[in-house]
C-alpha positions in Angstrom: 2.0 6.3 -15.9 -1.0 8.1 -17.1 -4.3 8.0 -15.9 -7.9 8.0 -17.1 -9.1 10.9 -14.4 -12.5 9.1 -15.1 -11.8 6.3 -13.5 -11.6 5.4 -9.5 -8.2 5.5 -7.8 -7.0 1.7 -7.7 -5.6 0.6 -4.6 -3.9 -2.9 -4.4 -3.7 -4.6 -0.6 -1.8 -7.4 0.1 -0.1 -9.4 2.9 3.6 -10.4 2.7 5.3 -13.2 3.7 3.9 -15.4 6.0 1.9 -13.3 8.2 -1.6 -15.1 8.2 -3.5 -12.7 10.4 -5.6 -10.7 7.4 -8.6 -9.1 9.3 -7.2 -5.3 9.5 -5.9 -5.5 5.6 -9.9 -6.6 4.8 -11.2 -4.4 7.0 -9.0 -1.8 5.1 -9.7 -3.0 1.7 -13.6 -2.6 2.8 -13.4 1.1 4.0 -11.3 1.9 0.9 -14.0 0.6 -1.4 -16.7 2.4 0.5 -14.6 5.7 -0.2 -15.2 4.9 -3.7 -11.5 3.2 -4.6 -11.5 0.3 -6.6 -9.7 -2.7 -4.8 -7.4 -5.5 -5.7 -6.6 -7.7 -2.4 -3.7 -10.2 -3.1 -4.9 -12.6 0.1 -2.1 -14.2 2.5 1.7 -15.2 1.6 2.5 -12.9 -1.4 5.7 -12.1 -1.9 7.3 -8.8 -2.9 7.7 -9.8 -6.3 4.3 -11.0 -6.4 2.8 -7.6 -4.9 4.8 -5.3 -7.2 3.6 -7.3 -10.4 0.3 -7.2 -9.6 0.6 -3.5 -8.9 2.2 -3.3 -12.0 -0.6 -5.5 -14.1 -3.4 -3.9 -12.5 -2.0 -0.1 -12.9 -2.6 0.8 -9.4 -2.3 4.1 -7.6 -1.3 2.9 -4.7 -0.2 -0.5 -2.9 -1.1 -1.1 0.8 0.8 -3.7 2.7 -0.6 -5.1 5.9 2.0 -6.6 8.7 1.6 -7.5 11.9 4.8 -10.5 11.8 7.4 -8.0 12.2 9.0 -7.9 8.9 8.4 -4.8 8.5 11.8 -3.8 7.7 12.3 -6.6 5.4 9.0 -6.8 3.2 8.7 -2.1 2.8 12.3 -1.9 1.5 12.5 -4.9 -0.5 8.9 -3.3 -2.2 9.9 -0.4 -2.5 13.6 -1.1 -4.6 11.4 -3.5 -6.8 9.2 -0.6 -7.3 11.7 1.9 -8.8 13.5 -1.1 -10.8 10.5 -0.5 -12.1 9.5 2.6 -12.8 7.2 3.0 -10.6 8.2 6.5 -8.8 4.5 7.9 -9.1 2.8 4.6 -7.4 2.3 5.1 -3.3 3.1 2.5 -1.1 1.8 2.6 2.5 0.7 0.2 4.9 -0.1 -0.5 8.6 -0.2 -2.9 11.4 2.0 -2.9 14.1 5.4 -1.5 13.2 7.7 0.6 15.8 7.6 4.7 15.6 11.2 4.4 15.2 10.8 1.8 12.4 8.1 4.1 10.6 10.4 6.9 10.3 13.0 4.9 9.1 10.8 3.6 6.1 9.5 6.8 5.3 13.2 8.1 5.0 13.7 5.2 2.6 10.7 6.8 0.5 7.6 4.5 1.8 4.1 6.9 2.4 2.9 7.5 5.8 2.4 4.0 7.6 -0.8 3.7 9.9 -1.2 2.0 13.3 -3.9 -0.1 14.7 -7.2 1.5 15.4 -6.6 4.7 13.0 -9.5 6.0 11.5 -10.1 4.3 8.0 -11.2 7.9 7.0 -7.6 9.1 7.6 -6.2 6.7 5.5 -8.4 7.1 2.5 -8.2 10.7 2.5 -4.2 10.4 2.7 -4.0 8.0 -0.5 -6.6 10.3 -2.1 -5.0 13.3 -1.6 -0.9 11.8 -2.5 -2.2 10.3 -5.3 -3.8 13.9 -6.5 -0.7 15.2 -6.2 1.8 12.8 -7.0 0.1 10.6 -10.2 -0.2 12.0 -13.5 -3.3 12.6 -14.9 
């Protein structure tokens, strides 16, 4: 994909499955706009199909997933295999919300960004999709 280096960096946040609980992922979307990313937020009960097209519609950046239901390592790997059937290598996807160390490692083995836990700084995570995406997207 090639970007306009004019533009913001487009983030899309969603919630998968049937986790209802969509505070944090606002919260999120909020601090992301502030930092001067343009936002698309899916709302509750997408599925992965549904996030990735939207990602793919919208020509996103990056993809955040909020889960707190523990489907963690259902929703991430499903994502991310729909994301390189794709094409999509140079997209991020990252996320947060209450997902084991153990589990975090795992995902990031299967190629999924750094995941974030409750109460992290929403400075942290802007400045890590800022800084992937300036050296992972073509511009």
């Amino acid at each position: 994909m090639t970007q306009n280096v004019n533009r913001p960096l487009r983030v899309l946040v969603a919630k998968v499955g049937l986790d209802g609980h969509d505070r944090g992922a606002k919260v999120i979307a909020t601090a992301l706009r502030d930092a001067g990313m343009e936002v698309i937020y899916t709302g509750l009960r997408q599925t992965p199909e549904m996030v990735v097209n939207a990602a793919l519609q919208e020509d996103v950046d990056a993809i955040g997933i909020s889960i707190l239901s523990g489907a963690h390592m259902t929703v991430f790997p499903k994502v991310i295999a729909l994301m390189k059937e794709k094409g999509m290598d140079d997209v991020l996807l990252t996320g947060g919300g209450i997902i084991p160390e153990e589990d975090m490692r795992e995902l990031n083995a299967m190629g999924v960004g750094k995941l974030f836990a409750p109460g992290t700084p929403t400075t942290e995570i802007a400045g890590y999709i800022s800084e992937w995406v300036a050296k992972n997207r073509s511009f």
